[in-house]
C-alpha distance (Angstrom), angle and dihedral (degrees) to the residues before:
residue distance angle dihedral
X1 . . .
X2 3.61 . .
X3 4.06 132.1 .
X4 3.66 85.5 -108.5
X5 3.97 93.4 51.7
X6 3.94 88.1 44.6
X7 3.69 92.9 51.3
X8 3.89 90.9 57.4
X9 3.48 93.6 36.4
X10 3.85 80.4 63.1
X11 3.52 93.4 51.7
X12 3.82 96.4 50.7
X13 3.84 87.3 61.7
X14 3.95 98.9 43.3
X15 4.61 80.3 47.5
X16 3.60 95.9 43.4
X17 3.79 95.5 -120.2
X18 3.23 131.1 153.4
X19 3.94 116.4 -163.2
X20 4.02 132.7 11.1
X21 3.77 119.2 -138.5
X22 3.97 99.5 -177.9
X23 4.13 111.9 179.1
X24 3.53 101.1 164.3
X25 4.09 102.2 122.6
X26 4.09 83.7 -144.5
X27 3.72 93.1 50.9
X28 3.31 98.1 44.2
X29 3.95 86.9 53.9
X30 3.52 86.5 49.4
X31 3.66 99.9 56.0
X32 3.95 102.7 37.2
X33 3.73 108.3 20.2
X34 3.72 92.4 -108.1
X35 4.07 118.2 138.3
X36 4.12 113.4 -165.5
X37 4.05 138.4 146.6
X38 3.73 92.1 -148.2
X39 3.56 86.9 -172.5
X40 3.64 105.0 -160.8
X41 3.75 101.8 -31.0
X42 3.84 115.5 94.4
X43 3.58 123.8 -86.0
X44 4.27 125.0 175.3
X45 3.75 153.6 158.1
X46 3.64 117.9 -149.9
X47 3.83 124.0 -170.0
X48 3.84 120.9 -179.6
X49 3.71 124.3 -172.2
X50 3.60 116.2 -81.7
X51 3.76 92.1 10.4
X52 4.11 139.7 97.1
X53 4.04 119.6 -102.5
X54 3.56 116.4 -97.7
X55 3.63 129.5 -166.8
X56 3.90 129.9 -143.4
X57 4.03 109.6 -161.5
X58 3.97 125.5 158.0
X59 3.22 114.2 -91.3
X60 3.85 100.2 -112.5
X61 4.31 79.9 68.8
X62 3.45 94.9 50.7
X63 3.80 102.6 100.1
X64 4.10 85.5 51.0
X65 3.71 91.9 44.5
X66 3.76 88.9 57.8
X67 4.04 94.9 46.8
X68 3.47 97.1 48.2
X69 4.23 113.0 17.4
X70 3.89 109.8 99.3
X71 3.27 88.7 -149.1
X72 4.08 131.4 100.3
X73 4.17 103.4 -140.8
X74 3.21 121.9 59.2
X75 4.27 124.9 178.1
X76 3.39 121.7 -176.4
X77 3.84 135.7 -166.4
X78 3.44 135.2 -156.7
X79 3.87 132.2 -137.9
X80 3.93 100.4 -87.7
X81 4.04 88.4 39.9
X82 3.77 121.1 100.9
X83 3.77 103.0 -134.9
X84 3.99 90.1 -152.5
X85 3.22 96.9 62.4
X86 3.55 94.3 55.9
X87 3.25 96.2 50.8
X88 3.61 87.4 54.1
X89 3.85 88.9 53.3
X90 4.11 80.1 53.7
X91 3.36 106.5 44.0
X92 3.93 105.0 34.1
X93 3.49 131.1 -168.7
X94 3.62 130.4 12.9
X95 3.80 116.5 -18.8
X96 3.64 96.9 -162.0
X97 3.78 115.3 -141.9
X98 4.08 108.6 -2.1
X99 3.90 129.9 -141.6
X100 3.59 117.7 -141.3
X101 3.81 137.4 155.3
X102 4.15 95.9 -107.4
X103 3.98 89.3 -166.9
X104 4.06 89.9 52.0
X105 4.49 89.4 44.6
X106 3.95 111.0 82.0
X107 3.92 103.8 -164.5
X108 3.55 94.1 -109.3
X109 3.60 90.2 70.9
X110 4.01 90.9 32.4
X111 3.85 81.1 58.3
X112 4.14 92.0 46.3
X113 3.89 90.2 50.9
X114 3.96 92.3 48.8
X115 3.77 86.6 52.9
X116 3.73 99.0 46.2
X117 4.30 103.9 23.5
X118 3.66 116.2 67.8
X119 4.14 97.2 -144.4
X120 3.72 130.1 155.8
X121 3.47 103.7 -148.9
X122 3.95 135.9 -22.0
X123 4.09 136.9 -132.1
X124 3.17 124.2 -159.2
X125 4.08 115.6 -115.0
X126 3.77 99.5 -178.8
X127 4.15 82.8 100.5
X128 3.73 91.6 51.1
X129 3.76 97.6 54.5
X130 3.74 91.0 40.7
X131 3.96 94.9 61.1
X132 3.77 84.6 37.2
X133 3.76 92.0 58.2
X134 4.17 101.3 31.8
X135 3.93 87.1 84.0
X136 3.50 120.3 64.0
X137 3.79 139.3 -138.0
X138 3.85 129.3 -139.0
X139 3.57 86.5 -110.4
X140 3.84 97.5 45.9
X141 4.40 80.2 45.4
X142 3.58 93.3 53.4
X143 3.87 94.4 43.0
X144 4.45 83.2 55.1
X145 3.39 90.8 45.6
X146 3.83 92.5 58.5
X147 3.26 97.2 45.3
X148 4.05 96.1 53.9
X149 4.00 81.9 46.5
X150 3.74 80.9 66.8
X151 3.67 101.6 41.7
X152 3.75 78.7 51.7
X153 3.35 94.8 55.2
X154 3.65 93.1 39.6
X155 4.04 88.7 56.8
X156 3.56 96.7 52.9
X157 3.50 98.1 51.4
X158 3.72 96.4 48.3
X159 3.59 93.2 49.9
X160 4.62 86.8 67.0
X161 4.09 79.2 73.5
X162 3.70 96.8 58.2
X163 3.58 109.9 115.7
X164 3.53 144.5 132.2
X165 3.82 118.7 -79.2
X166 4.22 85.9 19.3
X167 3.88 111.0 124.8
X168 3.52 138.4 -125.2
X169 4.39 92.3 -117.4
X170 3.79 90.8 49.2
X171 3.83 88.9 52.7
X172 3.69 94.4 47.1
X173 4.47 86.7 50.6
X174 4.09 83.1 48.7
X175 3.84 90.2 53.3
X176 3.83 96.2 43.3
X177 3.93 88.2 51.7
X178 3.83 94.2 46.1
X179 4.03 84.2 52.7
X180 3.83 94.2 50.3
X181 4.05 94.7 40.3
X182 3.74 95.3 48.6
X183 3.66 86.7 56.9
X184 4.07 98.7 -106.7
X185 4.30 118.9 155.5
X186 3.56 82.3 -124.9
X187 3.59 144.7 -85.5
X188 3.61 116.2 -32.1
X189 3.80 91.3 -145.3
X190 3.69 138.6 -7.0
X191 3.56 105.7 -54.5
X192 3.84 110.4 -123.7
X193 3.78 128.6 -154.6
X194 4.10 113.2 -174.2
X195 3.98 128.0 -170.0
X196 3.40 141.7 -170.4
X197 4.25 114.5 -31.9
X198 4.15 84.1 -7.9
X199 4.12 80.4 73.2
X200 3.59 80.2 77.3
X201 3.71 98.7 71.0
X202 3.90 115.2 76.1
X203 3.66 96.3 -154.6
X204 4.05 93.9 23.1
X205 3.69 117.6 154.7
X206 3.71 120.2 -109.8
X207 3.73 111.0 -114.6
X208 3.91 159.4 167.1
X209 3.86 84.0 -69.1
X210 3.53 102.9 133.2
X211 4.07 114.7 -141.7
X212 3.61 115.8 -108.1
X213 3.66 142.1 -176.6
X214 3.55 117.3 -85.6
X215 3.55 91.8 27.4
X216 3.95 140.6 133.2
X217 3.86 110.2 -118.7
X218 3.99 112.7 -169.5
X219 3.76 130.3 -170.6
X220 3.62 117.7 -155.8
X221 3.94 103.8 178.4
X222 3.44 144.8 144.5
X223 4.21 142.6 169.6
X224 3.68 147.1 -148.1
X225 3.61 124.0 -134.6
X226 3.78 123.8 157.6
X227 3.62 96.9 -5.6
X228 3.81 97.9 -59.6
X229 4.30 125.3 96.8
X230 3.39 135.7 -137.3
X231 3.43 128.4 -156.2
X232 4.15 130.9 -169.4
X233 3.52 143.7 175.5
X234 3.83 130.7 -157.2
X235 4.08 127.4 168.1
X236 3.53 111.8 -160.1
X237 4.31 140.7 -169.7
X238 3.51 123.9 -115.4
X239 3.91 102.7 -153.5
X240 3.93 103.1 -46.0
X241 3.60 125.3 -14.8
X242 4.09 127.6 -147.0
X243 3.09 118.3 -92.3
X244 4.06 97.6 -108.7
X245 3.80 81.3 52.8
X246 3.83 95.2 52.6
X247 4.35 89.1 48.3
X248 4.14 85.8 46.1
X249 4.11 80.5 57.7
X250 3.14 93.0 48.3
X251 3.70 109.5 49.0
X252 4.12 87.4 51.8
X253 3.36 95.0 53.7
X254 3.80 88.9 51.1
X255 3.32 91.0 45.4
X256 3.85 94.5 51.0
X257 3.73 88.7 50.9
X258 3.62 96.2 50.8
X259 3.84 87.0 50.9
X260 3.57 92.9 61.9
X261 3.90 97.2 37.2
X262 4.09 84.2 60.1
X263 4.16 90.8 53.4
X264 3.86 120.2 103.6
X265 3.92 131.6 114.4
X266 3.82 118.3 -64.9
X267 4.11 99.8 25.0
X268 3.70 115.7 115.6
X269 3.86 120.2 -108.5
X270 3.88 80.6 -126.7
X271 3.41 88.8 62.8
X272 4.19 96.2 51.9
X273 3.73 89.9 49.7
X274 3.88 95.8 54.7
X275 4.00 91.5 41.9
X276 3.90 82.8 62.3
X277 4.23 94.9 42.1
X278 3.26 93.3 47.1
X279 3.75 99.5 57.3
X280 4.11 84.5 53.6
X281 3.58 99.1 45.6
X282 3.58 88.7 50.5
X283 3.80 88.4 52.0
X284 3.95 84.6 52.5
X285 3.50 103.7 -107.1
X286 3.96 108.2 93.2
X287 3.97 90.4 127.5
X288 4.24 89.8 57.9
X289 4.56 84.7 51.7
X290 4.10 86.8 82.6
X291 3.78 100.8 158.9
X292 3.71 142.1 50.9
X293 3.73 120.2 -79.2
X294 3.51 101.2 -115.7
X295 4.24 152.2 -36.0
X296 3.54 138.7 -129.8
X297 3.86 121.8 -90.0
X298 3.82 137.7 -150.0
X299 3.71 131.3 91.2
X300 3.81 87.1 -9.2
X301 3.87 115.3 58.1
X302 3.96 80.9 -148.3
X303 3.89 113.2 37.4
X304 3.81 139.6 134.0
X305 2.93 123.5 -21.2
X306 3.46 121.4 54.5
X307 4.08 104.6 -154.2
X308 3.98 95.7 -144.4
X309 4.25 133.1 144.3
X310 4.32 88.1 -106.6
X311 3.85 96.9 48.3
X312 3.73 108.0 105.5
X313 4.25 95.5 170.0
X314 3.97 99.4 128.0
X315 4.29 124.1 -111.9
X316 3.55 101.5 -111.1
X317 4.01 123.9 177.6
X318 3.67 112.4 -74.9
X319 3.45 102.8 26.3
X320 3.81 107.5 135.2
X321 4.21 120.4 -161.5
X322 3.61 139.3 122.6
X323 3.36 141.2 -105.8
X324 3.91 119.5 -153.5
X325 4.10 116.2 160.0
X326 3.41 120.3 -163.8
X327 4.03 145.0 -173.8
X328 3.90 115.9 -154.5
X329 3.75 111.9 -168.9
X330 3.59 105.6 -171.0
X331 3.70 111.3 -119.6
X332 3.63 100.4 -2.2
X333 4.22 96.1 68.0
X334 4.28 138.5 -94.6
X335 3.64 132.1 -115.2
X336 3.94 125.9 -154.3
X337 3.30 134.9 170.7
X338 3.69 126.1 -170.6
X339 3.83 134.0 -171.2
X340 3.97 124.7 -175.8
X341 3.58 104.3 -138.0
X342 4.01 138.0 -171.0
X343 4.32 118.7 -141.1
X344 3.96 101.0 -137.7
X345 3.54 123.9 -169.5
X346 3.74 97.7 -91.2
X347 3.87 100.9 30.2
X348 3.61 132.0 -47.6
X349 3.95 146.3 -41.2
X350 4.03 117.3 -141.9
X351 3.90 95.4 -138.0
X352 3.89 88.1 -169.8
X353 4.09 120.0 67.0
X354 3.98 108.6 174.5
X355 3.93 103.1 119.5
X356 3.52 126.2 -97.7
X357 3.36 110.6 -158.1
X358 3.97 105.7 109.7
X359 3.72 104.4 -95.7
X360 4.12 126.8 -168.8
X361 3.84 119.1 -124.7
């Protein structure tokens, strides 16, 4: 049994619960080493008290299970089987009160294990996991770091197919190649490619915009490698910008910068957030900053915490997120930039390296 196992083990006696039934593909990665899209077949890690892991996988997974799980039991089920029921056959009798992940259960299958688990009551672990996960070890650090090395990578070879008349799709296809070629999972969200006015959308839709000069050109992109994300932003020139444009630049980046100047153990995330909104409202464009500064990063591209003005939960070393300000002027374009960064125990390590300062392609 792992440190990880041993830590919730620990919890279960401090809660009063008596079995863990976690089916969150990520969390099940997380606590045995053991990557899988189970699609919609069944896939769990179960952990009573006093007892080793075990893993239940379908059985076309077994052979990866067994290579990668660091775990010693593994059941498997087949297409026609009903998973609960064998882990009924498992597990027995009563469980007492049962673990589970309620954001990861649908009631259908809430319903299927109330049929075929005999539990007394249930807690929900989601929490647990999350404050398990939100710091990171070297080996989770080095596993992020790799995969913005790839972004990186990713970004700089796109960028050779900027030029005039080139659309927003056919940058997008370039990007998704990169990722595959440079030997990346896969994206770890839908890559997004943003010109001109569209720059002024934070979750636009890449396009049949074709690039032009004077325009904004924004990368939104992010990879998977071994289980953990990464997730940058870059805002670029195409040829020379206006001058409104150029100050928009501007204020981000010194918004980013300030951001990361504010970052070291023991300050609030609160407090990171408003180091980067004040910097644009000061600039005059606090209504145009319309979204929260940041959010954490690891095997989720999205995961605790959320880096927002009202969240008071303290920086502590190893917390991984990003922080990417923006200013959206409807109509006239947006600029973001966004850096994955690491809390250390003196300060802060800027996980990202591509170069901010606005550059002309």
């Amino acid at each position: 049994m792992n440190d990880k196992w041993t830590a919730l083990e620990r919890k279960m006696r401090d809660s009063g619960v008596n079995t863990l039934l976690i089916t969150d593909p990520k969390h099940v990665y997380y606590l045995t080493g053991f990557l899988s899209n189970p699609h919609e077949r069944f896939l769990g890690a179960v952990l009573q008290a006093g007892s080793e892991p075990f893993l239940v996988v379908p059985a076309l997974d077994e052979e990866a299970a067994r290579k990668a799980a660091d775990v010693t039991e593994i059941l498997t089920h087949g297409d026609t089987d009903d998973p609960y029921a064998i882990l009924k056959q498992r597990l027995g009798g009563s469980l007492g009160t049962l673990g589970f992940e309620k954001e990861q259960v649908s009631v259908a299958n809430y319903e299927r294990m109330q049929e075929k688990l005999s539990f007394s009551g249930s807690v929900d672990i989601g929490p647990w996991l999350r404050d398990m996960r939100v710091r990171k070890s070297p080996e989770e650090v080095g596993k992020i770091k790799h995969a913005v090395d790839l972004i990186e990578q990713v970004l700089s070879e796109s960028l050779k197919k900027v030029k005039e008349g080139v659309t927003e799709n056919e940058l997008v296809a370039e990007v998704e190649y990169q990722i595959r070629k440079l030997g990346a999972d896969g994206p770890s969200f839908d890559s997004m490619v943003l010109s001109g006015e569209k720059t002024a959308l934070p979750h636009g839709v890449p396009g049949d915009r074709q690039i032009r000069r004077g325009d904004l050109l924004m990368f939104d992109i992010g990879v998977y490698a071994d289980g953990y994300a990464s997730d940058i932003t870059r805002t670029f020139a195409v040829g020379e910008l206006s001058e409104e444009l150029v100050r928009i630049y501007e204020t981000v980046l010194a918004a980013n910068e300030a951001a990361i100047a504010a970052i070291r153990p023991g300050v609030t995330f609160a407090s990171i957030d408003r180091a980067a909104r004040e910097v644009i409202e000061v600039a005059g464009y606090g209504p145009y900053f319309i979204h929260r500064l940041g959010h954490g990063l690891g095997i989720d591209v999205h995961e605790f915490p959320s880096v927002h003005g009202e969240n008071e939960f303290l920086l502590a070393e190893g917390h991984v997120f990003t922080v990417e300000p923006g200013i959206y002027v409807p109509g006239v374009g947006g600029v973001r930039i966004e850096d994955d960064v690491l809390v250390t125990a003196t300060g802060v390590e800027v996980l990202t390296s591509y170069p901010k300062q606005l550059a002309h392609i």
